[in-house]
mmCIF file as Biopython writes it, N, C-alpha, C and O atoms, coordinates in Angstrom:
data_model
#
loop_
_atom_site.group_PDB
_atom_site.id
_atom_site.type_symbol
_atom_site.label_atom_id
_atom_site.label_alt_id
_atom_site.label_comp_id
_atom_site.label_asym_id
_atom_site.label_entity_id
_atom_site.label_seq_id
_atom_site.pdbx_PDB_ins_code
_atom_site.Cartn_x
_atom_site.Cartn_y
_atom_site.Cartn_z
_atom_site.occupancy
_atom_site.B_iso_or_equiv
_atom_site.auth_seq_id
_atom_site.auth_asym_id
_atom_site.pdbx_PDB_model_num
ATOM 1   N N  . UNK A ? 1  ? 127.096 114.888 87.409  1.0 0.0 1  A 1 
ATOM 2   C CA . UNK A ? 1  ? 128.405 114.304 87.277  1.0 0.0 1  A 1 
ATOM 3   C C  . UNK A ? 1  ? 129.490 115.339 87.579  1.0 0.0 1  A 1 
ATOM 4   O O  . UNK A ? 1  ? 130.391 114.978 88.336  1.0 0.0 1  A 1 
ATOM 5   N N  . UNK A ? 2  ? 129.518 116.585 87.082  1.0 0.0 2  A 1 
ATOM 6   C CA . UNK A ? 2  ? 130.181 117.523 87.550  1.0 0.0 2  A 1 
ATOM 7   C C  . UNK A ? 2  ? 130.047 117.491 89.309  1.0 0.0 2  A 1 
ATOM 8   O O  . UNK A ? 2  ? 130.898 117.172 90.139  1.0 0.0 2  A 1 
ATOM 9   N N  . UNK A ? 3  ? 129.001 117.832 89.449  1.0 0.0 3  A 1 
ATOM 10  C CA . UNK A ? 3  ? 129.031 118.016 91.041  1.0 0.0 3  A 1 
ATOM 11  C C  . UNK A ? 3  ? 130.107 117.246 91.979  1.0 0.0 3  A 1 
ATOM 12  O O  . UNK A ? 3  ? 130.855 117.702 92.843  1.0 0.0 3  A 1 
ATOM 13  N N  . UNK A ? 4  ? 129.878 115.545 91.376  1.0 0.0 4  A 1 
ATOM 14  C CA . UNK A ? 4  ? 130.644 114.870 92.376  1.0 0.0 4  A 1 
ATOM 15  C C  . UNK A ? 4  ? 132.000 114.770 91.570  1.0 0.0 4  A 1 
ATOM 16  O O  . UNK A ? 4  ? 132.894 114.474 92.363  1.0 0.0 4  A 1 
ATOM 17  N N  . UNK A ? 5  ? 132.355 114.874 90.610  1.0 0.0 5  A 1 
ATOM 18  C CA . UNK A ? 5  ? 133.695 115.338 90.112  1.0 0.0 5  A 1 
ATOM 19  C C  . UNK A ? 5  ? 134.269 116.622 91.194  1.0 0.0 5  A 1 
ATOM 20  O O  . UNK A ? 5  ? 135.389 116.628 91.704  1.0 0.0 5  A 1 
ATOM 21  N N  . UNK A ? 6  ? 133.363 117.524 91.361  1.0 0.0 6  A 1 
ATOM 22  C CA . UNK A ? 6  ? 134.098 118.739 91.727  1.0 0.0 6  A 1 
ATOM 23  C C  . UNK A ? 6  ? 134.710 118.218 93.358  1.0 0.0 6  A 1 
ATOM 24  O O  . UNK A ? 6  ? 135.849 118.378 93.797  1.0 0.0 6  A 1 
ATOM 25  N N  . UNK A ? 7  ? 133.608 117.605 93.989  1.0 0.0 7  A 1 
ATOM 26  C CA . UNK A ? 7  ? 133.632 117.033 95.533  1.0 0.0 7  A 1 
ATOM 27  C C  . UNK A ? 7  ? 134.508 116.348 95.277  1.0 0.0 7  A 1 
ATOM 28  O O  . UNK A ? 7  ? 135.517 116.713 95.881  1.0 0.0 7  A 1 
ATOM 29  N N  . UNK A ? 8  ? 134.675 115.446 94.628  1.0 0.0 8  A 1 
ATOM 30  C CA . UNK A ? 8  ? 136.094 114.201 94.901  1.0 0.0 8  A 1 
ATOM 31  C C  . UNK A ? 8  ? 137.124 114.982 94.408  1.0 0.0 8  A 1 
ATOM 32  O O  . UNK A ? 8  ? 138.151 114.447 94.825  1.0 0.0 8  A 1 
ATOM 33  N N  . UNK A ? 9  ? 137.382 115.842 93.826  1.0 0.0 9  A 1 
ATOM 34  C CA . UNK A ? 9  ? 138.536 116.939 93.445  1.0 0.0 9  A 1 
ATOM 35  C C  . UNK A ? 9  ? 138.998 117.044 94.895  1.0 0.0 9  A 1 
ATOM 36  O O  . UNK A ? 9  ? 140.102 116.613 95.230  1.0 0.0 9  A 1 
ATOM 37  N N  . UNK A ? 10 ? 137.878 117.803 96.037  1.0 0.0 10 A 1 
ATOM 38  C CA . UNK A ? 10 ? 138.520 118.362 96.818  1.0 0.0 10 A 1 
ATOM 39  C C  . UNK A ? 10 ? 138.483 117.774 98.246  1.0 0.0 10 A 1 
ATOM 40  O O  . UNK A ? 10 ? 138.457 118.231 99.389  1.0 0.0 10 A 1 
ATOM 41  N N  . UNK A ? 11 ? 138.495 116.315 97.554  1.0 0.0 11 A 1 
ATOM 42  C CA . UNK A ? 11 ? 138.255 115.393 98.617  1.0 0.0 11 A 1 
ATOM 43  C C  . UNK A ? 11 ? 137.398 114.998 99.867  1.0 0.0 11 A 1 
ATOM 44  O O  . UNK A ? 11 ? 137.823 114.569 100.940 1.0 0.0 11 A 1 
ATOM 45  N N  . UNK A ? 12 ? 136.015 115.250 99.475  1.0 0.0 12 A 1 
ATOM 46  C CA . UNK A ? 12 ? 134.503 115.372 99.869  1.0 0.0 12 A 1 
ATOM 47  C C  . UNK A ? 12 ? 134.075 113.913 98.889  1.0 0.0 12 A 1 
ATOM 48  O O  . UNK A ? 12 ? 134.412 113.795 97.711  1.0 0.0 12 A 1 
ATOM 49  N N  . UNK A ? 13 ? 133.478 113.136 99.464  1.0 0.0 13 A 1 
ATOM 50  C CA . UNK A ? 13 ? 133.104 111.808 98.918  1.0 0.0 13 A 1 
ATOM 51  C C  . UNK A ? 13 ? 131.413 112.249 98.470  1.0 0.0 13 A 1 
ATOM 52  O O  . UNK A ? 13 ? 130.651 112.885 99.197  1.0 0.0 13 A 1 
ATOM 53  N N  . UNK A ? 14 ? 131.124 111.767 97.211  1.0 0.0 14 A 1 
ATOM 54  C CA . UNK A ? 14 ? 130.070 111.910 96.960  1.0 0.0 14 A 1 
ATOM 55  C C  . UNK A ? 14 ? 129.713 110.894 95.775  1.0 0.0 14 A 1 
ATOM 56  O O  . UNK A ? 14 ? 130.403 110.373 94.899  1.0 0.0 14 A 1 
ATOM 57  N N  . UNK A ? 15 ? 128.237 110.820 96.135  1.0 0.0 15 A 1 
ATOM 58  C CA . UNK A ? 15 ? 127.154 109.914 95.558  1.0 0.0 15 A 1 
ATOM 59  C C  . UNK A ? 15 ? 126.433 110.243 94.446  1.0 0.0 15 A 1 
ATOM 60  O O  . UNK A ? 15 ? 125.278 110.518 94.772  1.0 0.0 15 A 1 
ATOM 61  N N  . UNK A ? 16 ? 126.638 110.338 93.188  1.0 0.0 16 A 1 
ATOM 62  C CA . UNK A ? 16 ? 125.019 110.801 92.230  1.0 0.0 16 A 1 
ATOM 63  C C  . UNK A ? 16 ? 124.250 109.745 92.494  1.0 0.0 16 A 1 
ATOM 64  O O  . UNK A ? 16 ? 124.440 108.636 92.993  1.0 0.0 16 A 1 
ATOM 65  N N  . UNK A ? 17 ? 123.442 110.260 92.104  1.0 0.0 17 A 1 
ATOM 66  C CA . UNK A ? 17 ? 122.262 109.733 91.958  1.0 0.0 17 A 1 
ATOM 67  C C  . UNK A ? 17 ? 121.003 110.579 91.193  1.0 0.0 17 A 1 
ATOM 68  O O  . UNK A ? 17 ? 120.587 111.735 91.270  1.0 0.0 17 A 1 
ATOM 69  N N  . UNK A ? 18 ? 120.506 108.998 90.167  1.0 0.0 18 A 1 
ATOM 70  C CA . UNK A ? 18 ? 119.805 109.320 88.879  1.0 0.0 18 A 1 
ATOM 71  C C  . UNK A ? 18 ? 118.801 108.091 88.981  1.0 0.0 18 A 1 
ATOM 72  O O  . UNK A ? 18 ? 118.887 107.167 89.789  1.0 0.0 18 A 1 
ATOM 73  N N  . UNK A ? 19 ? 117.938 108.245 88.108  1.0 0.0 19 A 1 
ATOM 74  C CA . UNK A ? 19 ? 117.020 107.244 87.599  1.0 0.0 19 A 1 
ATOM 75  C C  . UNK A ? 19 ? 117.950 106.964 86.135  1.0 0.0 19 A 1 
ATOM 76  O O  . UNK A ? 19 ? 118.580 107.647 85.328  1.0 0.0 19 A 1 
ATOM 77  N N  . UNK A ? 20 ? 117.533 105.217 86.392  1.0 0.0 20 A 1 
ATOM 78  C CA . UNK A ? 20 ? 117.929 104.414 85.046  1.0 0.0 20 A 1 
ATOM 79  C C  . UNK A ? 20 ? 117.805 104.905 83.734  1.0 0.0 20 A 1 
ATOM 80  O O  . UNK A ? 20 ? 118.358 104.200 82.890  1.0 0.0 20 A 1 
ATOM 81  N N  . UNK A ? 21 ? 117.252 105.884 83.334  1.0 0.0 21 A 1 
ATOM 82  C CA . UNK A ? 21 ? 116.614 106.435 82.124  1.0 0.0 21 A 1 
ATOM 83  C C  . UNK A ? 21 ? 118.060 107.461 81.690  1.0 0.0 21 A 1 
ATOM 84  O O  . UNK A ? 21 ? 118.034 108.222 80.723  1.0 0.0 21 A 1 
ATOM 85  N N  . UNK A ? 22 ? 119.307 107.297 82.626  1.0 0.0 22 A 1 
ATOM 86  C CA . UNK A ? 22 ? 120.408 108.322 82.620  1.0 0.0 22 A 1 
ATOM 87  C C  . UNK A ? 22 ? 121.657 107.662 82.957  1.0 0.0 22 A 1 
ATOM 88  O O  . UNK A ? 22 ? 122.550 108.346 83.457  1.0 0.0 22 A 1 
ATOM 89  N N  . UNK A ? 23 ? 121.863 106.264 82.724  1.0 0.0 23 A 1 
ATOM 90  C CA . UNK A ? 23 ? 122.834 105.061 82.815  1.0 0.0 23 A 1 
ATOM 91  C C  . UNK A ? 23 ? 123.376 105.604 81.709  1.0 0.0 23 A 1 
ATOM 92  O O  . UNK A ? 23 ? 124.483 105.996 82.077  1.0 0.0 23 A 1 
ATOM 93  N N  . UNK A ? 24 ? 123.223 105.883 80.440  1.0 0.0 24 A 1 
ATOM 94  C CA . UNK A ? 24 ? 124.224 105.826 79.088  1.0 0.0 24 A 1 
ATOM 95  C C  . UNK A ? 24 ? 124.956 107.142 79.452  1.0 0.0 24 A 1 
ATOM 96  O O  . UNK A ? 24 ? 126.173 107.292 79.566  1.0 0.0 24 A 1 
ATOM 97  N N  . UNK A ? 25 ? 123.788 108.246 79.643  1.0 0.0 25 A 1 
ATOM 98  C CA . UNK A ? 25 ? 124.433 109.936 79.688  1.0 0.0 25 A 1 
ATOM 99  C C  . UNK A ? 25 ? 125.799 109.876 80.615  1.0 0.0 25 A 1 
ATOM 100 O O  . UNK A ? 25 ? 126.823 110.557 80.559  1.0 0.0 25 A 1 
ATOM 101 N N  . UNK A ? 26 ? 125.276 108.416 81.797  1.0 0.0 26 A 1 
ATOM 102 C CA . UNK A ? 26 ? 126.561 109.195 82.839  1.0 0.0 26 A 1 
ATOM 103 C C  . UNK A ? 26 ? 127.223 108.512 82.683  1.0 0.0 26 A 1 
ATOM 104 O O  . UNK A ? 26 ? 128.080 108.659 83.555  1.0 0.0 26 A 1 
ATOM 105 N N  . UNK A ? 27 ? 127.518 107.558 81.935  1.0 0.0 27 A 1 
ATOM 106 C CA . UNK A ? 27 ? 128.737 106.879 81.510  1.0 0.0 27 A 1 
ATOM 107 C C  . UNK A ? 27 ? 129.106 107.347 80.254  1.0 0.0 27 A 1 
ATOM 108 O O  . UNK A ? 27 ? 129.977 106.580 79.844  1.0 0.0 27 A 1 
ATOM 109 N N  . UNK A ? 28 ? 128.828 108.442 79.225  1.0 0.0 28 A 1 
ATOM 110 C CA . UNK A ? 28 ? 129.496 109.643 78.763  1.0 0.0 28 A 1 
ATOM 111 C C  . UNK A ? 28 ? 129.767 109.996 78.906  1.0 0.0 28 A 1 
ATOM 112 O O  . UNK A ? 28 ? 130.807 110.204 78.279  1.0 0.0 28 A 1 
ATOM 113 N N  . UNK A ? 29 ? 129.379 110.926 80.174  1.0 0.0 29 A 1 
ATOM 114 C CA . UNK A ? 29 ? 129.582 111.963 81.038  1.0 0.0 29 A 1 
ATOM 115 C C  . UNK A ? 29 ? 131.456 111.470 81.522  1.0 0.0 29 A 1 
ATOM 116 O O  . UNK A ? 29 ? 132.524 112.030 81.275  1.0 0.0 29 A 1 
ATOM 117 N N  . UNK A ? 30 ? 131.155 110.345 82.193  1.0 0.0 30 A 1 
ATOM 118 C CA . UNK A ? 30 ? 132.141 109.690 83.151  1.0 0.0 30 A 1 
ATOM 119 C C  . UNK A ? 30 ? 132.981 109.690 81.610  1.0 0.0 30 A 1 
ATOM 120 O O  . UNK A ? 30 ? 133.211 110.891 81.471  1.0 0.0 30 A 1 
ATOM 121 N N  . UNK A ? 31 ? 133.384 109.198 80.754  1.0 0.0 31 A 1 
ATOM 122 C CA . UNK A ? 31 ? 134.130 109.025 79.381  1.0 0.0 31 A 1 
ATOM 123 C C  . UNK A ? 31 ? 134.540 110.528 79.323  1.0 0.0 31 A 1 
ATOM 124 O O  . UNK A ? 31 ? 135.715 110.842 79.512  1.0 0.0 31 A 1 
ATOM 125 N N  . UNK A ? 32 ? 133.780 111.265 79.117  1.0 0.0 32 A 1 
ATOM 126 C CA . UNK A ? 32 ? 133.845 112.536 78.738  1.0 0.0 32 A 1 
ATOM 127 C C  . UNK A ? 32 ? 134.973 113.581 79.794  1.0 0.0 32 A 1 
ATOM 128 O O  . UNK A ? 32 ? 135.789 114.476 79.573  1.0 0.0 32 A 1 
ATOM 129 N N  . UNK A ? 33 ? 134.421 112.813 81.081  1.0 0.0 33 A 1 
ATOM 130 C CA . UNK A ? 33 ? 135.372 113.812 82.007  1.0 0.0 33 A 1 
ATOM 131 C C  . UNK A ? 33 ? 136.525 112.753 82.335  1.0 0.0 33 A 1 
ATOM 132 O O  . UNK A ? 33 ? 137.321 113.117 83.200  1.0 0.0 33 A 1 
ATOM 133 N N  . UNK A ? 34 ? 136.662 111.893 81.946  1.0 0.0 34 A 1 
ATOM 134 C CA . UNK A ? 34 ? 137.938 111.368 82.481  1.0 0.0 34 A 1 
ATOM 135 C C  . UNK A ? 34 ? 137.706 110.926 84.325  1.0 0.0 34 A 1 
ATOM 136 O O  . UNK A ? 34 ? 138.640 110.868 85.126  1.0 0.0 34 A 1 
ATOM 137 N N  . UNK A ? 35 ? 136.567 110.719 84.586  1.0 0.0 35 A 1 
ATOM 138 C CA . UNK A ? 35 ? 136.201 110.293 85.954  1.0 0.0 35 A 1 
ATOM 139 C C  . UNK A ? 35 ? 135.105 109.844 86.033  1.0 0.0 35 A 1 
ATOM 140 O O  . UNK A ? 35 ? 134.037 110.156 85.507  1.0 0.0 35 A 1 
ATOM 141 N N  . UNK A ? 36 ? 135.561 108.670 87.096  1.0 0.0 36 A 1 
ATOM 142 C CA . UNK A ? 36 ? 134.379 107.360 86.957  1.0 0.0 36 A 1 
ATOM 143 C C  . UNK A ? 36 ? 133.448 107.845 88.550  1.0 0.0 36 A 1 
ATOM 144 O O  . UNK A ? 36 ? 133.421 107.170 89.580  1.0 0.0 36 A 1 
ATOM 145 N N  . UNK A ? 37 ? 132.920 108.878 88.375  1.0 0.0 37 A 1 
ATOM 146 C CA . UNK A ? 37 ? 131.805 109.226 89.616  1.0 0.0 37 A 1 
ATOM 147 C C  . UNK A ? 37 ? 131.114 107.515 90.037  1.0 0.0 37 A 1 
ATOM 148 O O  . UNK A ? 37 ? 130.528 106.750 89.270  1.0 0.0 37 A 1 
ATOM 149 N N  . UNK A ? 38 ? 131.445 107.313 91.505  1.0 0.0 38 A 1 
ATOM 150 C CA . UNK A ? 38 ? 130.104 106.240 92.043  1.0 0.0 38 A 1 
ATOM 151 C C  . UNK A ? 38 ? 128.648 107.000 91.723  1.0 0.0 38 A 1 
ATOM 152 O O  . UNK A ? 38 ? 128.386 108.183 91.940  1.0 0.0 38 A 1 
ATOM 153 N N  . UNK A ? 39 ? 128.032 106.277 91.313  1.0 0.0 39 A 1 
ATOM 154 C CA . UNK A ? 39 ? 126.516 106.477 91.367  1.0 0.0 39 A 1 
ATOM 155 C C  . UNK A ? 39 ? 125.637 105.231 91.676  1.0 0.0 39 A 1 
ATOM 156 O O  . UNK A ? 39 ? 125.864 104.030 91.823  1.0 0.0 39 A 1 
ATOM 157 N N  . UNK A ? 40 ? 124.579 105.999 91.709  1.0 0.0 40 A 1 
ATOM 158 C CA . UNK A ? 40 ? 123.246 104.913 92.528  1.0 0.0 40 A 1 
ATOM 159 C C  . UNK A ? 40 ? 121.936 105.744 91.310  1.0 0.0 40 A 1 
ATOM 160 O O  . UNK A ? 40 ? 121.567 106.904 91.127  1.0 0.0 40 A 1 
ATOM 161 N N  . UNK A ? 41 ? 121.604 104.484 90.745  1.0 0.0 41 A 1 
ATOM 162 C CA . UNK A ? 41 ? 120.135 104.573 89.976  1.0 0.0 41 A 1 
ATOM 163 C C  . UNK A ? 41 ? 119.473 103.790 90.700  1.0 0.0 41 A 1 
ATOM 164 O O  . UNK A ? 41 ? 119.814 102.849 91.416  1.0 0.0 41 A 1 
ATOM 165 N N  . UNK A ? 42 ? 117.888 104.531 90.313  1.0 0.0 42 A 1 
ATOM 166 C CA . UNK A ? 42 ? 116.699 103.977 90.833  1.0 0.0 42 A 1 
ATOM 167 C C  . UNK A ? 42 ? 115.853 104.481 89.400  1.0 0.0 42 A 1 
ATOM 168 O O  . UNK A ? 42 ? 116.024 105.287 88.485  1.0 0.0 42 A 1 
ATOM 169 N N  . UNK A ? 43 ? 114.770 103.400 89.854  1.0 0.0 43 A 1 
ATOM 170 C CA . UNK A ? 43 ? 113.958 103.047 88.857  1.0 0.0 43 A 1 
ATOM 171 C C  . UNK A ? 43 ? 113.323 104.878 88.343  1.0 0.0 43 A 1 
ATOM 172 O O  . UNK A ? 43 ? 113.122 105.796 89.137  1.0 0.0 43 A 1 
ATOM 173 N N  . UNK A ? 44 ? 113.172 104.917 87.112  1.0 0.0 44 A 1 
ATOM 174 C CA . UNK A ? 44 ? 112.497 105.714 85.700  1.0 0.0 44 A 1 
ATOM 175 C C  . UNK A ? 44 ? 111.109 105.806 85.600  1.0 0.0 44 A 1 
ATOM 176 O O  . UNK A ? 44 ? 110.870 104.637 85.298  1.0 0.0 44 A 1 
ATOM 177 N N  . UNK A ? 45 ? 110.036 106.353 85.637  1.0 0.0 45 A 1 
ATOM 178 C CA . UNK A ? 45 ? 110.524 108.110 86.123  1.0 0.0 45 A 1 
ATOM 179 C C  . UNK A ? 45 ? 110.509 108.080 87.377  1.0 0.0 45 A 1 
ATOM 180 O O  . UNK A ? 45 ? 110.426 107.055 88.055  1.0 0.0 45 A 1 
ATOM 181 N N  . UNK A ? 46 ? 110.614 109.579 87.917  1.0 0.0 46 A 1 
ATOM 182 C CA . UNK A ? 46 ? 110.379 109.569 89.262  1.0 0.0 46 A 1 
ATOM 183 C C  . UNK A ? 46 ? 109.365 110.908 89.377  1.0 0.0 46 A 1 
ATOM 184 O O  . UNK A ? 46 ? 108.578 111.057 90.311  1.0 0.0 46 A 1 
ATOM 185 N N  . UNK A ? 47 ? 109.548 112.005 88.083  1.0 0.0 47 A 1 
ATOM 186 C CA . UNK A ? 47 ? 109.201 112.761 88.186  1.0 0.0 47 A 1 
ATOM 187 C C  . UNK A ? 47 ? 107.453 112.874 88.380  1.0 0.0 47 A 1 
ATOM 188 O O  . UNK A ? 47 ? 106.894 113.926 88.690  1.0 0.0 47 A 1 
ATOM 189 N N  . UNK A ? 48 ? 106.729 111.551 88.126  1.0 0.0 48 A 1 
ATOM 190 C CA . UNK A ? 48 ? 105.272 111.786 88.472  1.0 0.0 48 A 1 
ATOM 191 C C  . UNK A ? 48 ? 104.858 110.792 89.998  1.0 0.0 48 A 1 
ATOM 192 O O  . UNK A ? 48 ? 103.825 110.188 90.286  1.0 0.0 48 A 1 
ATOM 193 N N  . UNK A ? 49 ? 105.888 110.927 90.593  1.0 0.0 49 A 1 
ATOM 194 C CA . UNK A ? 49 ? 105.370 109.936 92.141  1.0 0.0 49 A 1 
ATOM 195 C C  . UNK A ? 49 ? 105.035 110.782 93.019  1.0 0.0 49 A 1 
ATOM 196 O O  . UNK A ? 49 ? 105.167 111.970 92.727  1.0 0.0 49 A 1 
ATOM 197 N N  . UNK A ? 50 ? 104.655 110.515 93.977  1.0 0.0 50 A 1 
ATOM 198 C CA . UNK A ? 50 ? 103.971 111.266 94.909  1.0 0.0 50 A 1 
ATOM 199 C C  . UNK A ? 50 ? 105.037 111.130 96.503  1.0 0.0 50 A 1 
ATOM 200 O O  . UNK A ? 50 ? 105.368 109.976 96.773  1.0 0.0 50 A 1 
ATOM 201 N N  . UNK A ? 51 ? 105.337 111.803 97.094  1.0 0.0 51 A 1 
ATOM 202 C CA . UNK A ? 51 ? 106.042 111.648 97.946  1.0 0.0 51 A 1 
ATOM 203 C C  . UNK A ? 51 ? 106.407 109.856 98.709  1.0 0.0 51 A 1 
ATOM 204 O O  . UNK A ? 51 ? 107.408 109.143 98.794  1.0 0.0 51 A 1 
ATOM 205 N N  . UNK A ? 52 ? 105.053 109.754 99.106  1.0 0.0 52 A 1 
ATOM 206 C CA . UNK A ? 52 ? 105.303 108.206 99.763  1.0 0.0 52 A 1 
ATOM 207 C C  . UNK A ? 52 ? 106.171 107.567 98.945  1.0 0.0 52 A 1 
ATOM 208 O O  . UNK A ? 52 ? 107.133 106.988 99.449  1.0 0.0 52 A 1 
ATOM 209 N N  . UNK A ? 53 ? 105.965 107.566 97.481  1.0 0.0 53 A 1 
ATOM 210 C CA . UNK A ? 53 ? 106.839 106.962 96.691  1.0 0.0 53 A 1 
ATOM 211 C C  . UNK A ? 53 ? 107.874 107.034 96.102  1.0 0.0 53 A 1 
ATOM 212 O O  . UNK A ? 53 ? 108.403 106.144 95.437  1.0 0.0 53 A 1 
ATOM 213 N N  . UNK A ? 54 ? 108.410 108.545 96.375  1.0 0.0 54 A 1 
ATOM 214 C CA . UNK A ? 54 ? 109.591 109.239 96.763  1.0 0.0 54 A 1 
ATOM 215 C C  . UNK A ? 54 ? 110.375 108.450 97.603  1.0 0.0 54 A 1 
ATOM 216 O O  . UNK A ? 54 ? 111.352 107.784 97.260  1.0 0.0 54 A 1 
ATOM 217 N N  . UNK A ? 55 ? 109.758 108.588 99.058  1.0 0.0 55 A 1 
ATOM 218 C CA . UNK A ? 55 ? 110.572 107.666 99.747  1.0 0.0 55 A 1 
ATOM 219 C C  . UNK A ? 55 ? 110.909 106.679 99.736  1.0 0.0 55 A 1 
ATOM 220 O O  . UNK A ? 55 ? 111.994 106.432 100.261 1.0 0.0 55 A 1 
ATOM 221 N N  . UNK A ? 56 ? 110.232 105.764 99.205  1.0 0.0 56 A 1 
ATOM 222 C CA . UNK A ? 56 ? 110.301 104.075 98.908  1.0 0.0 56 A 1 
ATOM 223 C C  . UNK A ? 56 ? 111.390 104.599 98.344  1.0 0.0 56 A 1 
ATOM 224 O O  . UNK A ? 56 ? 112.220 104.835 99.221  1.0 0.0 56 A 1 
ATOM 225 N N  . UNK A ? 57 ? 111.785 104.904 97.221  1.0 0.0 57 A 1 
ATOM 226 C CA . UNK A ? 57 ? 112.611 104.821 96.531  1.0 0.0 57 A 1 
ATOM 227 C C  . UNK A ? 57 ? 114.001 105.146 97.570  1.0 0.0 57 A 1 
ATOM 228 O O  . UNK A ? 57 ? 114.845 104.344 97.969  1.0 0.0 57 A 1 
ATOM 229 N N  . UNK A ? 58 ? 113.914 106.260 97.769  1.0 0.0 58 A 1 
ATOM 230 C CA . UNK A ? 58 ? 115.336 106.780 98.797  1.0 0.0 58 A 1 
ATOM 231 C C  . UNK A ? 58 ? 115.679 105.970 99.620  1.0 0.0 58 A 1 
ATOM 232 O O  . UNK A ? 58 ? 116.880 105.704 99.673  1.0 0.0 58 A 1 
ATOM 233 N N  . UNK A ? 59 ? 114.619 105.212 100.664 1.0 0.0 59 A 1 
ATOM 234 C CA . UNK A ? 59 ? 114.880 104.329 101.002 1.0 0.0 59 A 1 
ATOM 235 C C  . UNK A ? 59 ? 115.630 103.120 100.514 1.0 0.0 59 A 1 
ATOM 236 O O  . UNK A ? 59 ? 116.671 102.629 100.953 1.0 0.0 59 A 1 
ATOM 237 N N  . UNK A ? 60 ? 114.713 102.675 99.300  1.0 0.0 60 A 1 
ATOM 238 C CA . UNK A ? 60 ? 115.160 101.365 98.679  1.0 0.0 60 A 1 
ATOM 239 C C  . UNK A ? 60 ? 116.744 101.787 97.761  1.0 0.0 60 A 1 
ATOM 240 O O  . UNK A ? 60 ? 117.120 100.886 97.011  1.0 0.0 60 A 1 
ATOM 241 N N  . UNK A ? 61 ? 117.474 102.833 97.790  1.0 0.0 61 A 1 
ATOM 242 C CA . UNK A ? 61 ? 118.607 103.076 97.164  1.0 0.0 61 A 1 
ATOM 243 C C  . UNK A ? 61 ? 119.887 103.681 98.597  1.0 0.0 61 A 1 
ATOM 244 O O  . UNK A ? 61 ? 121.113 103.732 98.500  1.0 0.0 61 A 1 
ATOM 245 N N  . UNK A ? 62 ? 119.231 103.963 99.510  1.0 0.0 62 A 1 
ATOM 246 C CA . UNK A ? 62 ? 119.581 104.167 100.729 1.0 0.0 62 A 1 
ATOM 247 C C  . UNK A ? 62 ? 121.466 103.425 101.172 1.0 0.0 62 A 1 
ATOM 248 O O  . UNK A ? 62 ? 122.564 103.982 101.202 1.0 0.0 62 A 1 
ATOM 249 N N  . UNK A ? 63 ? 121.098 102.197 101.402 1.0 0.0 63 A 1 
ATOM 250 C CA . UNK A ? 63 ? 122.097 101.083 101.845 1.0 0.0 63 A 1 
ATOM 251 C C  . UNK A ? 63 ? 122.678 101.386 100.565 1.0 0.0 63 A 1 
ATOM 252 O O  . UNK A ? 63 ? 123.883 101.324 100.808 1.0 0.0 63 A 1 
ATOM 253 N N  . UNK A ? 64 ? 122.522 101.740 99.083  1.0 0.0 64 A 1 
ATOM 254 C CA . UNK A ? 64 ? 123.634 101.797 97.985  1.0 0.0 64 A 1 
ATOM 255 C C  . UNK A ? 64 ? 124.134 102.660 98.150  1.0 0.0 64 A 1 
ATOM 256 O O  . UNK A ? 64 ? 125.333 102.453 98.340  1.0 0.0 64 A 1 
ATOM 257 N N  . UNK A ? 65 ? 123.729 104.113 98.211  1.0 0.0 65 A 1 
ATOM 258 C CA . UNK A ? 65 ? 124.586 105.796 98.572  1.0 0.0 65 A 1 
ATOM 259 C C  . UNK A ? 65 ? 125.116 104.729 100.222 1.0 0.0 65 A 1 
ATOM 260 O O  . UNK A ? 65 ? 125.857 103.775 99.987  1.0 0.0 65 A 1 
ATOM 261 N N  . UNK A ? 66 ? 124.921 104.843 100.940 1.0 0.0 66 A 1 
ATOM 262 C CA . UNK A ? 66 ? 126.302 104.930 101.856 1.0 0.0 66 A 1 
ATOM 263 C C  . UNK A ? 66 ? 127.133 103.854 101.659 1.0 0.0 66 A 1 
ATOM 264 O O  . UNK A ? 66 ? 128.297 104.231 101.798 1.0 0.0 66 A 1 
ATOM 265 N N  . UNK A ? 67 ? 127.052 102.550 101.367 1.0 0.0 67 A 1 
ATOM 266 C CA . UNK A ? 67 ? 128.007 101.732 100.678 1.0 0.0 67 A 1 
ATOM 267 C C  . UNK A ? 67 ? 129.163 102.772 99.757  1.0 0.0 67 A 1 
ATOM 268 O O  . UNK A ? 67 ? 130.313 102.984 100.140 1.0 0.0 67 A 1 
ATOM 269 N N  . UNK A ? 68 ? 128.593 103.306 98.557  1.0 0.0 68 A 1 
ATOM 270 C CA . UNK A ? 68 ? 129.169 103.767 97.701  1.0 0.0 68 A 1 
ATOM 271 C C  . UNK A ? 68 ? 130.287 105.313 97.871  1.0 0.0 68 A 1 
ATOM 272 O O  . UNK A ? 68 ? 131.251 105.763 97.252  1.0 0.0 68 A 1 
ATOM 273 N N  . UNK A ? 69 ? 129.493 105.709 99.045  1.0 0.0 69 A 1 
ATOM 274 C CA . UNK A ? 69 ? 130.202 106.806 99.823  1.0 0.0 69 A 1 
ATOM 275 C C  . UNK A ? 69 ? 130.853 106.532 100.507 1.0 0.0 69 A 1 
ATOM 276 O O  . UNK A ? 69 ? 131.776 107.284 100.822 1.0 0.0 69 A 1 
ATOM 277 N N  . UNK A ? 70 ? 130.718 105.584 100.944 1.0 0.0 70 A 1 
ATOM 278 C CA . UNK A ? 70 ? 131.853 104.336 102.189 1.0 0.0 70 A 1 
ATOM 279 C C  . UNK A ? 70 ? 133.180 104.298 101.529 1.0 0.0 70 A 1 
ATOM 280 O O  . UNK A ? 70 ? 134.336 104.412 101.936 1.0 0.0 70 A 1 
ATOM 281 N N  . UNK A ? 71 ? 132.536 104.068 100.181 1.0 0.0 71 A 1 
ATOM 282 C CA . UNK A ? 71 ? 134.476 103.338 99.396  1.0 0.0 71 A 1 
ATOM 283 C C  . UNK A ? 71 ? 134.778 104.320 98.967  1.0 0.0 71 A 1 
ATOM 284 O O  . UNK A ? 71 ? 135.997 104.309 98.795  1.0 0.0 71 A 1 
ATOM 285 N N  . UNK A ? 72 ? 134.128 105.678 98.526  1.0 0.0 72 A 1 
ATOM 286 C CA . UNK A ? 72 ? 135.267 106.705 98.017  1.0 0.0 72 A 1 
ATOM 287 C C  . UNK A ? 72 ? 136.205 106.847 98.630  1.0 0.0 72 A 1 
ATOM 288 O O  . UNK A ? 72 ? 137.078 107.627 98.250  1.0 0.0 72 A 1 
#
């Protein structure tokens, strides 16, 4: 959340992106800093997939990061 706080500071459009398991944190986060970062979740965990399923995912969240980078 910092990250793309710092980028839209300096007018660089940017995307987080998290797994669902981090919807509450970054809408703290976003409360907390006084900025509503676009983000893109994908499905929880991710940390035990194996590449192929890596990609599915990037893929399947793909069309949301550039939509969402579109409207910054």
């Amino acid at each position: 959340m910092h990250d793309i706080t710092d980028l839209e500071s300096r007018g660089i459009p940017g995307v987080g992106v998290a797994s669902t398991e981090f919807i509450p944190a970054a809408a703290a986060q976003a409360e907390s800093l006084g900025f509503d970062a676009a983000m893109v979740f994908v499905q929880h965990p991710i940390q035990d997939r194996d590449d192929d399923e890596m990609r599915a995912l990037a893929e399947a969240a793909y069309d949301k990061i550039v939509a969402r980078v579109s409207m910054s």
